[in-house]
C-alpha positions in Angstrom: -13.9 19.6 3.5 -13.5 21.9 0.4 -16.6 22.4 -2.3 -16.3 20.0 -5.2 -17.5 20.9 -8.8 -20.4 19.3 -9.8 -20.2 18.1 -13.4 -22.8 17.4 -16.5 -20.1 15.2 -18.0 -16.3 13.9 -18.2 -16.0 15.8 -21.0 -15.7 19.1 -18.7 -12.4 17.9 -17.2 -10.9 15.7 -19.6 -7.9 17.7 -20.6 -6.9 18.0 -17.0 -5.9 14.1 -16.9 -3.7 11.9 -19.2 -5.1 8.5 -17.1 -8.4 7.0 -15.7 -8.9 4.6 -12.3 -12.4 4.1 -13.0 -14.5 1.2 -10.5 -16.5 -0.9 -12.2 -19.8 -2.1 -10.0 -22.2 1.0 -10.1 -20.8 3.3 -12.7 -20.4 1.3 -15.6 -23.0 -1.7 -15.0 -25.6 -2.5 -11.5 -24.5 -6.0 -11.7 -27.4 -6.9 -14.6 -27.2 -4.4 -17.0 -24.2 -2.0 -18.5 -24.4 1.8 -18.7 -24.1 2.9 -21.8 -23.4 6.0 -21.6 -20.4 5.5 -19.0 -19.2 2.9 -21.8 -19.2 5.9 -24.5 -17.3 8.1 -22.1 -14.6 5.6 -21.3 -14.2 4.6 -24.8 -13.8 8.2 -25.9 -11.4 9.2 -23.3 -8.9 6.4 -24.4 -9.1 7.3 -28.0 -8.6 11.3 -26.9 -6.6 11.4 -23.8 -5.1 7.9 -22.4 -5.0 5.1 -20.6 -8.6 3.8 -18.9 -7.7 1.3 -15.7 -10.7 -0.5 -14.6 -9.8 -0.9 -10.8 -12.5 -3.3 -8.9 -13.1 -4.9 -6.0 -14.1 -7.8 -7.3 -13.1 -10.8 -6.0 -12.4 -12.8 -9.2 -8.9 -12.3 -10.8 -8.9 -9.6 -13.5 -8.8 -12.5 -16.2 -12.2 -13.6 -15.3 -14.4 -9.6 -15.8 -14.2 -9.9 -19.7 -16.4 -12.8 -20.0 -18.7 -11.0 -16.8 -19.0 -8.5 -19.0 -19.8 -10.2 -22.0 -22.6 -11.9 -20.1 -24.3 -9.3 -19.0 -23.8 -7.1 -22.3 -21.4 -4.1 -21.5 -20.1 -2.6 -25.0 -17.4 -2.0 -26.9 -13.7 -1.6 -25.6 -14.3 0.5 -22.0 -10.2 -0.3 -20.7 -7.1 -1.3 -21.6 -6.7 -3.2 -18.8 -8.8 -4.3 -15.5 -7.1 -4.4 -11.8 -9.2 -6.4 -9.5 -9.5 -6.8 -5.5 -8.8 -10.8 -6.5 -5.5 -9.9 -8.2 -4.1 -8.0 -5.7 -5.5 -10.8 -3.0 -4.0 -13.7 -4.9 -0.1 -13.0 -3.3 -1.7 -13.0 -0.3 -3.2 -16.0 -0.5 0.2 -17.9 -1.8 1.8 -16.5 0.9 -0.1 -19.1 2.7 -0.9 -22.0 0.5 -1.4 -25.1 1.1 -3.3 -23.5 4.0 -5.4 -25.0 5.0 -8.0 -22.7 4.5 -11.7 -22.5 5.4 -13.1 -21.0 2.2 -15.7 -18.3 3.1 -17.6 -17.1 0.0 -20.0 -18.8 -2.9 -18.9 -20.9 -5.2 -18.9 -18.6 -8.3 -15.4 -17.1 -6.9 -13.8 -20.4 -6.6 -11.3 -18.9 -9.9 -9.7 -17.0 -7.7 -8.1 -19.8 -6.1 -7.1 -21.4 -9.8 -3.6 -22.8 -10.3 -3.0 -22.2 -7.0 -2.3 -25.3 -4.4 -4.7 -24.5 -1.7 -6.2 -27.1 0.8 -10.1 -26.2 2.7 -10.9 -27.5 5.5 -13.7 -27.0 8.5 -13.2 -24.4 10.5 -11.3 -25.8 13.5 -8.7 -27.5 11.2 -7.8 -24.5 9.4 -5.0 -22.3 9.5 -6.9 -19.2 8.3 -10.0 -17.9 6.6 -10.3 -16.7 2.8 -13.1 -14.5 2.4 -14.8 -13.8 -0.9 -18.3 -12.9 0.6 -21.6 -14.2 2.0 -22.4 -18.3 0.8 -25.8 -16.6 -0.2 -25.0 -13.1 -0.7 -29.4 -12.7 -1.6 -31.0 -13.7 1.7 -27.8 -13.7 4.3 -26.9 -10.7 6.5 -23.5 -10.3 8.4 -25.4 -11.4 11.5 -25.8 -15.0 10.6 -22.3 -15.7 10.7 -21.7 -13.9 13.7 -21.5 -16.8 15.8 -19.1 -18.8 13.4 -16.9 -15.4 13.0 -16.7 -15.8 16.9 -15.3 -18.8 16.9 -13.0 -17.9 14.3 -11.6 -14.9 16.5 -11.5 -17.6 19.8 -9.4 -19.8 17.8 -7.1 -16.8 16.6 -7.5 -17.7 13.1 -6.1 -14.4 10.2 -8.8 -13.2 7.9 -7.8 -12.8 4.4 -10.8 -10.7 2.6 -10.7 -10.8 -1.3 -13.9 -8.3 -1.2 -13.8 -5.4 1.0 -17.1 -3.7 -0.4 -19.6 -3.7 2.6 -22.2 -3.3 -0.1 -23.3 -2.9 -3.5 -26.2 -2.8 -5.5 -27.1 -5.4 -7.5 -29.9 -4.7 -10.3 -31.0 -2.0 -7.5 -30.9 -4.3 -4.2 -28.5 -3.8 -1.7 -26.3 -7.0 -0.8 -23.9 -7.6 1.4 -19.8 -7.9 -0.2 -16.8 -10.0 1.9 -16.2 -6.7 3.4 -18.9 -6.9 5.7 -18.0 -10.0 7.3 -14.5 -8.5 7.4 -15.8 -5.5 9.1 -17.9 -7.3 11.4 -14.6 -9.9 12.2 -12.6 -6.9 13.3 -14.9 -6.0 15.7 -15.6 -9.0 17.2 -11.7 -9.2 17.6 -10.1 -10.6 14.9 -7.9 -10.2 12.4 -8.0 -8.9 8.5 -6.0 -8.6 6.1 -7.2 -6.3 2.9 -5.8 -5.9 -0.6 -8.4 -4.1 -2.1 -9.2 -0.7 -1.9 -8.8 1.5 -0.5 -5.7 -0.2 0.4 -2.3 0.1 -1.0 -2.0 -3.2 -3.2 -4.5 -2.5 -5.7 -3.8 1.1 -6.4 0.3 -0.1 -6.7 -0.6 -2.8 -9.7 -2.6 -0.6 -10.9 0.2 2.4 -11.5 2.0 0.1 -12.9 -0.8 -0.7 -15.4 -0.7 2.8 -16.5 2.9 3.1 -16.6 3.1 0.2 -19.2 0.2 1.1 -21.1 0.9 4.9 -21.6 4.8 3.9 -21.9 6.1 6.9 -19.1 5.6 7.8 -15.4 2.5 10.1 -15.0 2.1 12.0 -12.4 -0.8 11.9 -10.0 -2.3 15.2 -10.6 -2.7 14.2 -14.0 -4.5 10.8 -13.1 -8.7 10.8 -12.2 -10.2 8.2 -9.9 -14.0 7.3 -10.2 -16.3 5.6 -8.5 -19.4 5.6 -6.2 -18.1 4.1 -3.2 -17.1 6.6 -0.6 -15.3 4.2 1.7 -13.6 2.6 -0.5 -13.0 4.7 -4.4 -13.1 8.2 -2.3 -11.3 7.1 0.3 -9.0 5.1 -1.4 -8.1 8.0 -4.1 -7.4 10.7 -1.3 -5.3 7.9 0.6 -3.4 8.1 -3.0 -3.4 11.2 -3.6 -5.7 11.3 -6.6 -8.4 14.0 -7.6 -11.8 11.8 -7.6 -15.1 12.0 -9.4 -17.9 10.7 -7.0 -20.9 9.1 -8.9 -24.0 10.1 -6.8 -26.2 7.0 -8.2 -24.0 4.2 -7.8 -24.0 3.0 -4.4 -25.3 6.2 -2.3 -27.5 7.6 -3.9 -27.4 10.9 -2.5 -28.0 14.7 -3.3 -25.0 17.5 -3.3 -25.7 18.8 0.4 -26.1 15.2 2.1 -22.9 14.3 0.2 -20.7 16.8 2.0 -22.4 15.8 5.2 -21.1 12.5 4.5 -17.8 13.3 3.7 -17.3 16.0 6.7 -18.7 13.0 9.2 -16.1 10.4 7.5 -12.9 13.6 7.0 -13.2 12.5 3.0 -12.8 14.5 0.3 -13.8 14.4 -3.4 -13.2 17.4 -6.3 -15.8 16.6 -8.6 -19.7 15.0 -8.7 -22.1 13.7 -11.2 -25.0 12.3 -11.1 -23.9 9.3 -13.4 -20.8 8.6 -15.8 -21.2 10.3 -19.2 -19.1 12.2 -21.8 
């Protein structure tokens, strides 16, 4: 893995890039409370340079962040527009409406399955499983649903995961995301299906969010992923062919030196660092 440049701020590189894939959860708010300084730099690189995609894996549909945001206080204008893991998932879904399904996930992501004729069920009348996450994302573990996952896989039932974050932080805990019981499915022996990153669908609507919004095809050396995920915004950027800035203290909070570890251990590469998002 080749040395990346560690930066004070965006500022540093901006002129490089004409377009921004920047993930939400852990650089621009911890779930509770915004970042203001990320919010600045966003807002100032729209105004200077171009387009600002907010790519997320989210479960929700992109319709539903604004008012997330609202709630929890994030400033100003950040993005022109938002790309979410529940967007990309909602095709999916369709594909196989009515279902029936056996809805997997708390209540709170229930949008995602607005306007859309979908049936639930119990698990050994359904057809397949939609997974947004944990019931109880703030005391569950992947673990106690290992023995309903099993009989999930026995009964050859498709996984369709809206989420597939293992973790984030929320207000500085660590939870577990839909990707954790997707992760654990698959290895019990059964089978997932991902839109999210760092898969293909999200990153596809979310070129063509750029190409709208800027009004002409950019190319991807001009376009800068962000995020602080390395299994899913690293690995989804380099997967894309995207340069990347890694944010050390969103999800792994980690120095310069354990970084590259990481990244030589997982053959994932990223060109810049900081330590947060700023200008």
């Amino acid at each position: 893995m080749s040395d990346f440049q560690t930066l004070s701020g965006l500022g540093e590189i901006s002129d490089d890039y004409d377009a921004l894939l920047c993930d939400i959860w852990g650089v621009i708010h911890n779930g509770r409370v915004p970042y203001q300084d990320a919010c600045e730099a966003l807002e100032r690189f729209r105004s200077e340079r171009g387009p600002v995609i907010l790519i997320s894996n989210s479960p929700r549909p992109s319709a539903a962040i604004p008012a997330q945001f609202a709630h929890i206080g994030v400033p100003g204008e950040p993005y022109d527009a938002i790309v979410t893991s529940g967007d990309a998932t909602i095709s999916e879904l369709a594909r196989r409406a009515p279902g029936p399904a056996f809805k997997l996930g708390p209540d709170r992501d229930d949008v995602i399955y607005e306007g859309m004729e979908m049936h639930f069920s119990a698990l050994d009348e359904a057809a397949f499983i939609s997974c947004t996450g944990l019931f109880d994302d703030d005391v569950e573990t992947p673990d106690d649903y290992r023995a309903l996952l099993t009989e999930a896989a026995d009964m050859g039932l498709s996984m369709v995961c809206a989420n597939p974050d293992v973790q984030v932080k929320r207000d500085g805990k660590l939870i577990y995301c839909g990707g954790a019981l997707a992760q654990l499915y698959d290895q019990i022996g059964g089978k997932v299906i991902y839109a999210g990153k760092p898969h293909s669908p999200i990153y596809e609507l979310s070129r063509a969010w750029v190409e709208e919004i800027a009004g002409y095809d950019i190319p991807k050396d001009r376009i800068l992923a962000i995020g602080d995920n390395i299994f899913t915004d690293l690995l989804g950027a380099q997967q894309e062919d995207y340069d990347c800035l890694f944010i050390q203290d969103g999800l792994h909070e980690t120095n310069a030196a354990r970084l590259k570890t990481l990244l030589t251990e997982h053959g994932i590469s990223a060109r810049y660092m900081a330590d947060s998002l700023r200008w």
